[in-house]
N, C-alpha and C positions, 0 to 999 in steps of 0.2 A: 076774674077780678082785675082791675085796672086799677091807675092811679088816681083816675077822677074819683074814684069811692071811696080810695086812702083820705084823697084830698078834703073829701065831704064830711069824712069823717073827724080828720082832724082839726076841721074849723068849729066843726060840734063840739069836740073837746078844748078847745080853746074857748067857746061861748063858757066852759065850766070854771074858765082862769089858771086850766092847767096849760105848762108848755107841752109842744109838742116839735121834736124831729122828724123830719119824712126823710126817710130810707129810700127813695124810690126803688133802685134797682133790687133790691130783697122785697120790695112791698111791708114796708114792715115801719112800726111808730113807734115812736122812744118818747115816753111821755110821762111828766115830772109835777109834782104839786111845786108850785113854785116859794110856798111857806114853808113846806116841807122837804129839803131837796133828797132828801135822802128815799121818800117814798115817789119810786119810780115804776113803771111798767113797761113791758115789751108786748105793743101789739101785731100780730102776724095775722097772713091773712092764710086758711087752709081750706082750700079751694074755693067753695061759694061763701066760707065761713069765715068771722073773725076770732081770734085764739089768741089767749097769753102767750110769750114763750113756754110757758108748762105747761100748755097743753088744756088748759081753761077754755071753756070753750063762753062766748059773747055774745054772739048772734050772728043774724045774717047780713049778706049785703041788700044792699037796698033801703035796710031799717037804722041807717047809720046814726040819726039820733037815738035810739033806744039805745042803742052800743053805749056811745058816749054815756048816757045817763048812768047808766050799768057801771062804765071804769069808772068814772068819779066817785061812784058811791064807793067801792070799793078802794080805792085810793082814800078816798076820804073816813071809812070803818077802820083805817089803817093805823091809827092815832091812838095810842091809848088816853085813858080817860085820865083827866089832870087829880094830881093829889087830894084827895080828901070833896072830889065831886061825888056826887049818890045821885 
């Protein structure tokens, strides 16, 4: 895993309107809803894989948009539902 994949990945995730930190020397993304600052993630990379810090596992490299699609939506299921919504 290299940075170019970090990289790719996290302009996919940026296409989502999340921010994103690149870690280079860890290989690793700090990546924030920007409406929500408090819903954050840590992405790592483990070995051919991309992983949360918990050990979550995202997918592969190479498929770096699917990845993205995947934390957004989870970033984004992160919310709960406003008062008195059904």
């Amino acid at each position: 895993m290299n940075a170019t994949d970090l990289q790719r990945l996290a302009g996919y995730l940026r296409d989502h309107g999340l921010q994103v930190v690149t870690l280079e020397p860890e290989l690793r993304l700090h990546v924030t809803d920007p409406m929500h600052g408090f819903l954050t993630q840590e992405i790592v990379t483990d070995g051919e894989r991309y992983a949360t810090s918990f050990h979550d596992d995202i997918g592969r490299r190479g498929r770096e948009k699917e990845c993205a699609d995947l934390i957004a939506q989870h970033l984004e299921g992160s919310l709960p539902m406003a008062a008195g919504a059904s």
